[in-house]
PDB file of the backbone (N, CA, C, O) and the ligand in Angstrom, with CONECT records:
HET     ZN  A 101       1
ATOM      1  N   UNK A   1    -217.880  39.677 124.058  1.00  0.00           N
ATOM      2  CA  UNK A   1    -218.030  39.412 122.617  1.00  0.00           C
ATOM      3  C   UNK A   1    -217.527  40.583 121.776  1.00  0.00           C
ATOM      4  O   UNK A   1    -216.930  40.489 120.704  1.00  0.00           O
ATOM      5  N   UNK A   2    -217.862  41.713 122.429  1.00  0.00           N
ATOM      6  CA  UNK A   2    -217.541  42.770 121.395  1.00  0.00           C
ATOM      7  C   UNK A   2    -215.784  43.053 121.670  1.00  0.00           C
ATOM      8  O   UNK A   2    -215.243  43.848 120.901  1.00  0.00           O
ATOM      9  N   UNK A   3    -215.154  42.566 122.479  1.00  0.00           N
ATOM     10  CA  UNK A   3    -213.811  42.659 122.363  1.00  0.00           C
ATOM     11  C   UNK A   3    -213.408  41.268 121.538  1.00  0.00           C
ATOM     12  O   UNK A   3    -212.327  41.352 120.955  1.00  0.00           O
ATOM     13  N   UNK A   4    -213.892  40.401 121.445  1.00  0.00           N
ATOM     14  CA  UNK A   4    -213.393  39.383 120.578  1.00  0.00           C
ATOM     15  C   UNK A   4    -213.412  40.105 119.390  1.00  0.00           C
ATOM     16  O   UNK A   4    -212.356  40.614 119.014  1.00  0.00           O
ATOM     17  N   UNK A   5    -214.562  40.258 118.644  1.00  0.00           N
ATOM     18  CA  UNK A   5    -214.307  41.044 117.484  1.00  0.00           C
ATOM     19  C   UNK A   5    -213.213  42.189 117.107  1.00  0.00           C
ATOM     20  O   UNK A   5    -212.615  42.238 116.033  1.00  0.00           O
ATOM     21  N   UNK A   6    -213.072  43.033 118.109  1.00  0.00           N
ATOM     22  CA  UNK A   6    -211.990  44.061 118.079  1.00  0.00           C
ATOM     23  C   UNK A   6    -210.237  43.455 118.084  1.00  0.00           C
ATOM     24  O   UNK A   6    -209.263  44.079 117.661  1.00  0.00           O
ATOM     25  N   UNK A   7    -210.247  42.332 118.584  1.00  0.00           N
ATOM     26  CA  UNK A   7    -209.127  41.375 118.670  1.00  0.00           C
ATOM     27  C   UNK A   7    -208.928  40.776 116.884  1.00  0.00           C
ATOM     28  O   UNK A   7    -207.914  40.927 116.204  1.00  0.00           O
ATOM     29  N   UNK A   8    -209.969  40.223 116.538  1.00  0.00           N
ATOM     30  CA  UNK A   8    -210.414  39.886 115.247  1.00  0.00           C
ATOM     31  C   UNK A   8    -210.068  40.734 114.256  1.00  0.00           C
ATOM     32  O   UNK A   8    -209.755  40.266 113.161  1.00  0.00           O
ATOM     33  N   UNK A   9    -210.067  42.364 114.521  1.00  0.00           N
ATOM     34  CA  UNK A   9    -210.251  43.254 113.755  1.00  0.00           C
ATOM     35  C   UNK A   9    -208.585  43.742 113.507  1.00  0.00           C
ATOM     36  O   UNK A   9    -208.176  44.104 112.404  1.00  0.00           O
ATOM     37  N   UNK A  10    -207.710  43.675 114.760  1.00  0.00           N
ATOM     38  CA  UNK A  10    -206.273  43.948 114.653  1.00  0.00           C
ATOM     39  C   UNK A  10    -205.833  43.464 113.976  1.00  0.00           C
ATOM     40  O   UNK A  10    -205.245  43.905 112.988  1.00  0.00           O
ATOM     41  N   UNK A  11    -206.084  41.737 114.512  1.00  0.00           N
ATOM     42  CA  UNK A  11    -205.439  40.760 113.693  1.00  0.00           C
ATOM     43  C   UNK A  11    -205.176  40.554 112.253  1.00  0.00           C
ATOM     44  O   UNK A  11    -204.230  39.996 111.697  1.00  0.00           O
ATOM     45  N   UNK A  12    -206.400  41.225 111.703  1.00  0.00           N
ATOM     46  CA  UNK A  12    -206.778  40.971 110.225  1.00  0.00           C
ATOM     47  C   UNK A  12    -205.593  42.450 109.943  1.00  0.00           C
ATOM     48  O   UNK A  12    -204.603  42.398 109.212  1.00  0.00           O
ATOM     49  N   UNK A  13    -205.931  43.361 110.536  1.00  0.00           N
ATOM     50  CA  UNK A  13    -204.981  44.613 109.938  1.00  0.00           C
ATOM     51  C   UNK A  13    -203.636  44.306 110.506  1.00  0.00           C
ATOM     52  O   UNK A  13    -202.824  45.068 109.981  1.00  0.00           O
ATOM     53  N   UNK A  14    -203.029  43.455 111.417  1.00  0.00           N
ATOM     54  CA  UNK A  14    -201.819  43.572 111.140  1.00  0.00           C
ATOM     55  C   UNK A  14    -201.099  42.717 110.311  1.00  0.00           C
ATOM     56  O   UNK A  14    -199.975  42.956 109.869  1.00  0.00           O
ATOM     57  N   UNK A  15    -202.221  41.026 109.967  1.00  0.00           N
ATOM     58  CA  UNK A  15    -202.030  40.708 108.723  1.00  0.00           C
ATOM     59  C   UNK A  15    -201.692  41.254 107.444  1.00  0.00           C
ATOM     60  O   UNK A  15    -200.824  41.007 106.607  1.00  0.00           O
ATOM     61  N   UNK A  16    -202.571  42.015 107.534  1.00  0.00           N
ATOM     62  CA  UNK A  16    -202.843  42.768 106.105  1.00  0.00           C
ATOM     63  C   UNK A  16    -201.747  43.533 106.191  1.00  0.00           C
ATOM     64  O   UNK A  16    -200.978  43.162 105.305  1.00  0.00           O
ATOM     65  N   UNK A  17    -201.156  44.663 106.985  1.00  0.00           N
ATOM     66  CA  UNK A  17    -200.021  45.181 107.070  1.00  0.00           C
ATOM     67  C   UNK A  17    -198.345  44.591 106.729  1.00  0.00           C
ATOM     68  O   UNK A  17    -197.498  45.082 105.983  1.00  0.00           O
ATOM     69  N   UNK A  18    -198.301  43.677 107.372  1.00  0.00           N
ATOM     70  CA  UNK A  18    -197.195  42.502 107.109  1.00  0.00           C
ATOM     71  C   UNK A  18    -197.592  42.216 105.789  1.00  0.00           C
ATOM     72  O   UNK A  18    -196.763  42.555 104.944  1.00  0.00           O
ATOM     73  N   UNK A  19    -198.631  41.685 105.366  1.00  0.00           N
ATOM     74  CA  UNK A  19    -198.174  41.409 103.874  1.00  0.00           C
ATOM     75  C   UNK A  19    -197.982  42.469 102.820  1.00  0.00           C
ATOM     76  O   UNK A  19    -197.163  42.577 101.907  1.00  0.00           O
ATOM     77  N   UNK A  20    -198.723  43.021 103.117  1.00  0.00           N
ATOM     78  CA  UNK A  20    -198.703  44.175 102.450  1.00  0.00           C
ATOM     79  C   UNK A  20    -196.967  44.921 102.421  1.00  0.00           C
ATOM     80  O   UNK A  20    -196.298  45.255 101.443  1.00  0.00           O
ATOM     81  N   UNK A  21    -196.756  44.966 103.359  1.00  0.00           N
ATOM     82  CA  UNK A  21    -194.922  45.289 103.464  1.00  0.00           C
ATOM     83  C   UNK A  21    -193.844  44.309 102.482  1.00  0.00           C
ATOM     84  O   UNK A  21    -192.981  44.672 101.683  1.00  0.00           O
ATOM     85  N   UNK A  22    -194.400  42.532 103.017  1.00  0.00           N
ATOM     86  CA  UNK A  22    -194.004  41.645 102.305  1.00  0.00           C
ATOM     87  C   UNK A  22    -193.629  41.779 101.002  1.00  0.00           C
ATOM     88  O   UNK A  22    -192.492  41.933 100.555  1.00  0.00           O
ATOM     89  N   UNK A  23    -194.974  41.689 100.261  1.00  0.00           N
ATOM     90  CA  UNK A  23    -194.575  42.627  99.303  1.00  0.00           C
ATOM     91  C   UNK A  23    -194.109  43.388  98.252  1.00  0.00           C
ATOM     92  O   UNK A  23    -193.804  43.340  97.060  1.00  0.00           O
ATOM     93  N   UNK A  24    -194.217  44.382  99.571  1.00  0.00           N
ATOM     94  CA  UNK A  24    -193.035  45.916  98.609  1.00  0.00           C
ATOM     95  C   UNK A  24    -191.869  45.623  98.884  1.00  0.00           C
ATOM     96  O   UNK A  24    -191.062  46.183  98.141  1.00  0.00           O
ATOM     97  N   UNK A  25    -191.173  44.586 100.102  1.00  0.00           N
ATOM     98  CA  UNK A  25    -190.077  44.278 100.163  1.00  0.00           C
ATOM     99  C   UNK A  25    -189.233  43.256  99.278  1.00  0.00           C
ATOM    100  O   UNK A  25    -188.002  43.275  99.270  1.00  0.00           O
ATOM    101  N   UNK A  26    -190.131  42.209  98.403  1.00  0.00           N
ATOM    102  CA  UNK A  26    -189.819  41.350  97.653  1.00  0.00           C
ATOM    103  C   UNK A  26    -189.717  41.745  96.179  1.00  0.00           C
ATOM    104  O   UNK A  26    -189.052  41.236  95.276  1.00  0.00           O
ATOM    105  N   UNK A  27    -190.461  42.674  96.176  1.00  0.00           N
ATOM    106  CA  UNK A  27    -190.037  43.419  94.577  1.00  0.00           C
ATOM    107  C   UNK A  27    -188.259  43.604  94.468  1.00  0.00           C
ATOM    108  O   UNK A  27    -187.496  42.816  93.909  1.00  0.00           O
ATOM    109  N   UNK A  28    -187.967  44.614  95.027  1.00  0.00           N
ATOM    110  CA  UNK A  28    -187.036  45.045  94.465  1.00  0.00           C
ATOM    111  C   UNK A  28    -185.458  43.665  94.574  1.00  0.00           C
ATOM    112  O   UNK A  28    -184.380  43.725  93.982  1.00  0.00           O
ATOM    113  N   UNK A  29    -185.982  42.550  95.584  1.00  0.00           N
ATOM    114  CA  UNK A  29    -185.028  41.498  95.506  1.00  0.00           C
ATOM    115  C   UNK A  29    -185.182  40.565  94.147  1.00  0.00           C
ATOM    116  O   UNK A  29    -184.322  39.741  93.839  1.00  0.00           O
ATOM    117  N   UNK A  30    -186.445  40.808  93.333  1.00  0.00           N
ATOM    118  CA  UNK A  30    -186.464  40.588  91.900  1.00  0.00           C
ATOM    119  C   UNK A  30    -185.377  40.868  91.106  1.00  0.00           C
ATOM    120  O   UNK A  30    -185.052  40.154  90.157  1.00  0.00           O
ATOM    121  N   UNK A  31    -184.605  42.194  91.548  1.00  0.00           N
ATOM    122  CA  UNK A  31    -183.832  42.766  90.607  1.00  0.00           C
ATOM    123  C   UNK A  31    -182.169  41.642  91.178  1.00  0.00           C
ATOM    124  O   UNK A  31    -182.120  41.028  92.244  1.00  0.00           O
ATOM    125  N   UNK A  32    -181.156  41.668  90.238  1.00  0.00           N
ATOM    126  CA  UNK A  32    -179.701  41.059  90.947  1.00  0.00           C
ATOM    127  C   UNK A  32    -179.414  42.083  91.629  1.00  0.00           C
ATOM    128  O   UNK A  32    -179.588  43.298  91.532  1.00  0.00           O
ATOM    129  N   UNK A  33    -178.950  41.387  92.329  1.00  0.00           N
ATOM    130  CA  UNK A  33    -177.809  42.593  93.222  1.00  0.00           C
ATOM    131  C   UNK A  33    -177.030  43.027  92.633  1.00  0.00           C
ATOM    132  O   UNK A  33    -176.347  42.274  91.938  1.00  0.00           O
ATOM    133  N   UNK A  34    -176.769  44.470  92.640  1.00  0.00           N
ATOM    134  CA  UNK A  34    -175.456  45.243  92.414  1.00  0.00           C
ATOM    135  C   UNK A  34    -174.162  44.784  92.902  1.00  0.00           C
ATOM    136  O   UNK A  34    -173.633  45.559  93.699  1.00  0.00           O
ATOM    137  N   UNK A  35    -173.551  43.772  92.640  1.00  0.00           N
ATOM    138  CA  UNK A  35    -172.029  43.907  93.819  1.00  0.00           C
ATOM    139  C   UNK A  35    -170.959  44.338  92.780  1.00  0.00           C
ATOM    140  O   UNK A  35    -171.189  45.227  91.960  1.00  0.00           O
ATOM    141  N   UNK A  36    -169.792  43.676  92.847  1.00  0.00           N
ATOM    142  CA  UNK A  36    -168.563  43.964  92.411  1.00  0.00           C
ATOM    143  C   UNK A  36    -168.868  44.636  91.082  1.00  0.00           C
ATOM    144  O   UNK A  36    -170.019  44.617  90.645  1.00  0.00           O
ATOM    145  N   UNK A  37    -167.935  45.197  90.460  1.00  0.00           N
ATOM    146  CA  UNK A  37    -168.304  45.722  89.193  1.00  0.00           C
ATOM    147  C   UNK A  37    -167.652  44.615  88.342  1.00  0.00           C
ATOM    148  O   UNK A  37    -166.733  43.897  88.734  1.00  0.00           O
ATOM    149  N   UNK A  38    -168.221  44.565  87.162  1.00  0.00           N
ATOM    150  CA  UNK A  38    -168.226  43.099  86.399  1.00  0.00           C
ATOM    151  C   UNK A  38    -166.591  43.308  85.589  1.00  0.00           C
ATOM    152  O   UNK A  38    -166.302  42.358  84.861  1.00  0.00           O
ATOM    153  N   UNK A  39    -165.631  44.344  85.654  1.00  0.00           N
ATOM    154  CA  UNK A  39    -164.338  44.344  84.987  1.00  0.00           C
ATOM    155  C   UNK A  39    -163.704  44.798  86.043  1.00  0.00           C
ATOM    156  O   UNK A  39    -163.522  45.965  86.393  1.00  0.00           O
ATOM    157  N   UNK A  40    -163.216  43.327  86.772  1.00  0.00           N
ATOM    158  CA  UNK A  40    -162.094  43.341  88.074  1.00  0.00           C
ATOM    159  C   UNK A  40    -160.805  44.068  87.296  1.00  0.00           C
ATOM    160  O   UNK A  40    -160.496  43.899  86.117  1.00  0.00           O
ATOM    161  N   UNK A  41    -159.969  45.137  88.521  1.00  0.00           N
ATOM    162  CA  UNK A  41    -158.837  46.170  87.628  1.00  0.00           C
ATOM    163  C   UNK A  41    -157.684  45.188  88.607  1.00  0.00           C
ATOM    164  O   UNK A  41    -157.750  44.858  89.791  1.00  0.00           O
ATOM    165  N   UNK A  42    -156.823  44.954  87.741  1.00  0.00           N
ATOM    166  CA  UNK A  42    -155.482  44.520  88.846  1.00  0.00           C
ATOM    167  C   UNK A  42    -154.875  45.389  89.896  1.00  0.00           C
ATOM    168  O   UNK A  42    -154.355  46.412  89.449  1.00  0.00           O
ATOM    169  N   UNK A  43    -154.820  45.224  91.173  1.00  0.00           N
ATOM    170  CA  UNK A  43    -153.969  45.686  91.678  1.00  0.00           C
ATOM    171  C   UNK A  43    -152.844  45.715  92.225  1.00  0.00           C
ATOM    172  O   UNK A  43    -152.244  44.652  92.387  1.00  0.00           O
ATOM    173  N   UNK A  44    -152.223  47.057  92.685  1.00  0.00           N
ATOM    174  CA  UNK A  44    -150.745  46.849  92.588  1.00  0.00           C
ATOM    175  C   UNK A  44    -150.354  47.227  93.361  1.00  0.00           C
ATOM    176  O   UNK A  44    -150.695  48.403  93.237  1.00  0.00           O
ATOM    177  N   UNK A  45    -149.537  47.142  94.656  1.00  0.00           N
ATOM    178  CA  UNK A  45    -149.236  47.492  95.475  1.00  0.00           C
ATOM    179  C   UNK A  45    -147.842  48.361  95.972  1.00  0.00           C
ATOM    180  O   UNK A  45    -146.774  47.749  95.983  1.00  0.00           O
ATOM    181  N   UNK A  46    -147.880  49.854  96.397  1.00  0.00           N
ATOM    182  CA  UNK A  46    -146.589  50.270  96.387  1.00  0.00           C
ATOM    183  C   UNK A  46    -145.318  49.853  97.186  1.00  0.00           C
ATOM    184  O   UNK A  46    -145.203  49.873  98.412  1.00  0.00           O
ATOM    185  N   UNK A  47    -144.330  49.449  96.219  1.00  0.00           N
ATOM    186  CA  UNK A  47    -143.024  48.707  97.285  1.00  0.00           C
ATOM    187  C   UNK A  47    -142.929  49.471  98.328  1.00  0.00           C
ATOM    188  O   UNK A  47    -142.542  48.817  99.296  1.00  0.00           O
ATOM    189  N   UNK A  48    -143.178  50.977  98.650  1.00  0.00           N
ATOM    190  CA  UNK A  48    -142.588  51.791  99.335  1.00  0.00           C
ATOM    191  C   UNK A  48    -143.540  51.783 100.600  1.00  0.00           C
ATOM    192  O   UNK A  48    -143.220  51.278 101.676  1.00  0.00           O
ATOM    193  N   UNK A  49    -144.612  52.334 100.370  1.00  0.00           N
ATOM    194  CA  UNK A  49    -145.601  53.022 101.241  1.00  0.00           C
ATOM    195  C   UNK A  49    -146.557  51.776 101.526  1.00  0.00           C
ATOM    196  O   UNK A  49    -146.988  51.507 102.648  1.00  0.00           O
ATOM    197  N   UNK A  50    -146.887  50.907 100.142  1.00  0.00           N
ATOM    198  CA  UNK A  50    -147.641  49.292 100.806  1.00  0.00           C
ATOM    199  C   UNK A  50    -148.900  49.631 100.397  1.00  0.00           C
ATOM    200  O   UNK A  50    -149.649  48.732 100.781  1.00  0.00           O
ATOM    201  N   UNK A  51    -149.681  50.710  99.648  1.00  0.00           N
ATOM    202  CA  UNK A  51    -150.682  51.068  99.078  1.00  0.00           C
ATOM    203  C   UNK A  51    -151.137  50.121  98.395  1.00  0.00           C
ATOM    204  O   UNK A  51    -150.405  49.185  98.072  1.00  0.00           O
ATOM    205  N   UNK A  52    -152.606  50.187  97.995  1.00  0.00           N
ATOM    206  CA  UNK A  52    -152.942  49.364  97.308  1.00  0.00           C
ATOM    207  C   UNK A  52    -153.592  50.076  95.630  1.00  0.00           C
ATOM    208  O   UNK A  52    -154.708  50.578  95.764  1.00  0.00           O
ATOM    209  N   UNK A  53    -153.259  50.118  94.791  1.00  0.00           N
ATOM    210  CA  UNK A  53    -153.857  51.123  93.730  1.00  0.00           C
ATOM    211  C   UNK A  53    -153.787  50.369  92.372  1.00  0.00           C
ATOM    212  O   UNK A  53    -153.054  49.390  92.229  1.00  0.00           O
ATOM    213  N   UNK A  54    -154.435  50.774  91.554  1.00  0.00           N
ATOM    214  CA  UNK A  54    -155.262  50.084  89.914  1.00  0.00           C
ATOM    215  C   UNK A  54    -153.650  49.765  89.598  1.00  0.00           C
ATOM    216  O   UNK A  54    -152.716  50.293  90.201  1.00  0.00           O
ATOM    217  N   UNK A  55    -153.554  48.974  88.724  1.00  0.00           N
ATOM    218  CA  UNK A  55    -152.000  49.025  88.057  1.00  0.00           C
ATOM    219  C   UNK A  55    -151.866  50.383  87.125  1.00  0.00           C
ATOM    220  O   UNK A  55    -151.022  51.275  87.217  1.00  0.00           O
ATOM    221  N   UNK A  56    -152.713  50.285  86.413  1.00  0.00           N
ATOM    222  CA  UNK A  56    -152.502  51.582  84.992  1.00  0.00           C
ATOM    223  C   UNK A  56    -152.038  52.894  85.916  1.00  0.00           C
ATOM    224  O   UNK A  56    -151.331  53.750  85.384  1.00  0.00           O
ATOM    225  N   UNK A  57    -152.369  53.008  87.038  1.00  0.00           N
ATOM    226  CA  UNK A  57    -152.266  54.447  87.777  1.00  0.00           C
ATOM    227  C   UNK A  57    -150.562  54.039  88.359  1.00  0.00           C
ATOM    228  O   UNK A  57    -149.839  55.034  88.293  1.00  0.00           O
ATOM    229  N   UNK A  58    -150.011  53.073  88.771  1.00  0.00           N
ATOM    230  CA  UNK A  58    -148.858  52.423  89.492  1.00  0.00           C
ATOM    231  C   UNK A  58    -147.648  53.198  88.478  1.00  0.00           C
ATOM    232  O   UNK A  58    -147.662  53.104  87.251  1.00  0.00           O
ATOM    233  N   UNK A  59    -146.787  53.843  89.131  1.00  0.00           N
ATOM    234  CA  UNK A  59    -145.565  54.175  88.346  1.00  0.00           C
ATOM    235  C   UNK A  59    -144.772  52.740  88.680  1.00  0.00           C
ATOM    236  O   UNK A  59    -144.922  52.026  89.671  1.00  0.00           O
ATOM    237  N   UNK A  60    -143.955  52.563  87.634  1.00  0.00           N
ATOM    238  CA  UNK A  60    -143.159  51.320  87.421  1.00  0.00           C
ATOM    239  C   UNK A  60    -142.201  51.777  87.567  1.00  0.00           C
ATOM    240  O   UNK A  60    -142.047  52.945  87.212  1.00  0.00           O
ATOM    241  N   UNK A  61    -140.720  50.758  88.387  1.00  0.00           N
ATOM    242  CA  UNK A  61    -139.745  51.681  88.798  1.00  0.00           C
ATOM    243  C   UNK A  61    -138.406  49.659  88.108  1.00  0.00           C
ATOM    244  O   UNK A  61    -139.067  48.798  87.528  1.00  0.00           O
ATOM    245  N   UNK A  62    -137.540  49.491  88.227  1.00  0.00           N
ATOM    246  CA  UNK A  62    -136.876  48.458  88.225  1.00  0.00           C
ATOM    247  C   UNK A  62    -137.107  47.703  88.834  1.00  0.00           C
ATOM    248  O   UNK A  62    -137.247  46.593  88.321  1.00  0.00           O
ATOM    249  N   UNK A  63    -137.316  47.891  90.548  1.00  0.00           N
ATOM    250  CA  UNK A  63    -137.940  46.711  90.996  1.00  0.00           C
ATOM    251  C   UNK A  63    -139.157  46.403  91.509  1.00  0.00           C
ATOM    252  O   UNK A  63    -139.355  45.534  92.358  1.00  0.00           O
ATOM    253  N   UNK A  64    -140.150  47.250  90.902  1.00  0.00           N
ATOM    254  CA  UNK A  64    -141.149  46.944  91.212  1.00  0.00           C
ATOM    255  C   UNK A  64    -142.228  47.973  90.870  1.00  0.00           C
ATOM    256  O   UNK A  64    -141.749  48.688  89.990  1.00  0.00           O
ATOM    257  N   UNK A  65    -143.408  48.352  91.157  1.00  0.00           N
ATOM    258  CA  UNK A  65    -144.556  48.884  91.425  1.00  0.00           C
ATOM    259  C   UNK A  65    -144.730  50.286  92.452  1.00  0.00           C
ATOM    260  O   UNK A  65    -144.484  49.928  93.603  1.00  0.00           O
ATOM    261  N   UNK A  66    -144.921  51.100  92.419  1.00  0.00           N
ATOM    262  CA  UNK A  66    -145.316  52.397  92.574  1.00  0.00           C
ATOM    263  C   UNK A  66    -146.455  53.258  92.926  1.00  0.00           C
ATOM    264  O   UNK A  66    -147.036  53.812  91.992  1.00  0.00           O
ATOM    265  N   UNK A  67    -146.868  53.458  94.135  1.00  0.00           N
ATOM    266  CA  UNK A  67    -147.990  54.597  93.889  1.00  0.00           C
ATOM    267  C   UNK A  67    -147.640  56.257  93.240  1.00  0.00           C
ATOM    268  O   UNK A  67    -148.600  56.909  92.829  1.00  0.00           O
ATOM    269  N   UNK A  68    -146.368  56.805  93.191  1.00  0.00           N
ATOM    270  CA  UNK A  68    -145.826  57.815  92.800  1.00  0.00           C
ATOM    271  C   UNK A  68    -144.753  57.965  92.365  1.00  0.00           C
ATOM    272  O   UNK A  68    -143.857  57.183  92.684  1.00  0.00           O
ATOM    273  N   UNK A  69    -144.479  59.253  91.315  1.00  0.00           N
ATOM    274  CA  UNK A  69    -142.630  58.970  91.367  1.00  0.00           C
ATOM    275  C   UNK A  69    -141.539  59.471  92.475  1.00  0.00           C
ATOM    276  O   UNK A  69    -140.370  59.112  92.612  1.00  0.00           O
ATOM    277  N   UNK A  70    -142.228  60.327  93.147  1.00  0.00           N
ATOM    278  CA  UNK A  70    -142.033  60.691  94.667  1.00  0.00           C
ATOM    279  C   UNK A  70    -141.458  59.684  95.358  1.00  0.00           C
ATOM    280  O   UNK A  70    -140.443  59.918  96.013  1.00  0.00           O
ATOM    281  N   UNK A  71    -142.080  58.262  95.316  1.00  0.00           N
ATOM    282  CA  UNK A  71    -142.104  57.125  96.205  1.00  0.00           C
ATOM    283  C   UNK A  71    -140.995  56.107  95.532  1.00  0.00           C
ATOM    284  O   UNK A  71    -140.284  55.347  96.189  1.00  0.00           O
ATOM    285  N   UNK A  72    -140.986  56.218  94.318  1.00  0.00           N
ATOM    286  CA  UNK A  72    -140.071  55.408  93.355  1.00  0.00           C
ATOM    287  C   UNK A  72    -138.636  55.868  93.930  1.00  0.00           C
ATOM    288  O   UNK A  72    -137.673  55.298  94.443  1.00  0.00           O
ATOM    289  N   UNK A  73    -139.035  57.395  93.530  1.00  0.00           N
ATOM    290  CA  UNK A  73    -137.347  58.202  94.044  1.00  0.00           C
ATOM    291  C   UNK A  73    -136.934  57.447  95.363  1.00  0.00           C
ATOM    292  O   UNK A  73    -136.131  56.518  95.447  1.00  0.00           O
ATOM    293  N   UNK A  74    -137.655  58.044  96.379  1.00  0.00           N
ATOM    294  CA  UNK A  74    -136.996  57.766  97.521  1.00  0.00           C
ATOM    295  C   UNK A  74    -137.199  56.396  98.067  1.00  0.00           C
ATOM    296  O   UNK A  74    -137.185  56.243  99.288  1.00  0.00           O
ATOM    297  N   UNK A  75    -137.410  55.263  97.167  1.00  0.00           N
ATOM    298  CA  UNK A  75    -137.019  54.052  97.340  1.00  0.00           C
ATOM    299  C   UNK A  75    -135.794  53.747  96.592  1.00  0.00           C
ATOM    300  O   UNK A  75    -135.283  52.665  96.880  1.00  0.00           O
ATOM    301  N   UNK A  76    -135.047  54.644  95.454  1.00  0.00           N
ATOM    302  CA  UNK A  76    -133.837  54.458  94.997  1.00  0.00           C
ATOM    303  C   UNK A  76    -134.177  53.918  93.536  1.00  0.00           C
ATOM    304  O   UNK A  76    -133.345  53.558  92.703  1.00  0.00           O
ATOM    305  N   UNK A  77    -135.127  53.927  93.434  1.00  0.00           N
ATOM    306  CA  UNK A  77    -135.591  53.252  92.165  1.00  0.00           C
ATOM    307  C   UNK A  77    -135.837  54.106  90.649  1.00  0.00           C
ATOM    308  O   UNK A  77    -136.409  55.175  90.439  1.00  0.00           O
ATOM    309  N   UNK A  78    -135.221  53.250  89.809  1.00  0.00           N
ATOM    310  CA  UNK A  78    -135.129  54.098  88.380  1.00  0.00           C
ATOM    311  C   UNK A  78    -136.141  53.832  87.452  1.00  0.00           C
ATOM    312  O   UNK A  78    -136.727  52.777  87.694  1.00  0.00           O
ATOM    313  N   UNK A  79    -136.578  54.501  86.373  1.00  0.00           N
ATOM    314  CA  UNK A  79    -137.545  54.028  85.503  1.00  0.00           C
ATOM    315  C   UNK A  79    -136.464  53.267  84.665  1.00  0.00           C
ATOM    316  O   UNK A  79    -135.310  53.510  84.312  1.00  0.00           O
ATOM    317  N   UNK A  80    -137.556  51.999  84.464  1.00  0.00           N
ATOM    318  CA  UNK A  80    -137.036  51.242  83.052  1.00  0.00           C
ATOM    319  C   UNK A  80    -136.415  51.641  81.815  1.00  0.00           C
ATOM    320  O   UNK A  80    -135.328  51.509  81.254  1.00  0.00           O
ATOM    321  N   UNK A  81    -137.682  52.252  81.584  1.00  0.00           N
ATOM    322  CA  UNK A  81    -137.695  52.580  80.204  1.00  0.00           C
ATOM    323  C   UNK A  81    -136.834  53.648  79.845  1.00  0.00           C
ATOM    324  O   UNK A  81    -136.764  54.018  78.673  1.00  0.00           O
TER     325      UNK A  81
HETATM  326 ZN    ZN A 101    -146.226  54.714  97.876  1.00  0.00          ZN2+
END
């Protein structure tokens, strides 16, 4: 008998433990998730090297897109403008 009770007595604390975790684990899924950042940037990929980088950062060359002017050059490529 007195181990039934002690059986009785786990049970209740590992109940209580699990929920108790339950929970503190369900709070913070209250909040949204953080994912992508909400202003997707275009990207652009260098003709040369095959990089992948923001456009605004991309040097622009005649035929195409740029990670550098390094890379523009020695693809043969001229600025537009
Ligand atoms: Zn490149």
């Amino acid at each position: 008998m007195k181990y039934l009770i002690w059986i009785l007595v786990i049970l209740l604390a590992i109940w209580a433990f699990k929920r108790s975790r339950r929970v503190k684990s369900d709070a913070p899924k209250e909040q949204p998730p953080a994912s992508a950042p909400s202003t997707p940037t275009n990207m652009a990929v260098c003709l040369h090297c095959g990089i992948h980088l923001p456009q605004e950062e991309a040097v622009t060359g005649e035929k195409g897109l740029y990670c550098s002017s390094e890379h523009r050059a020695v693809a043969q490529d001229r600025n537009p403008l």
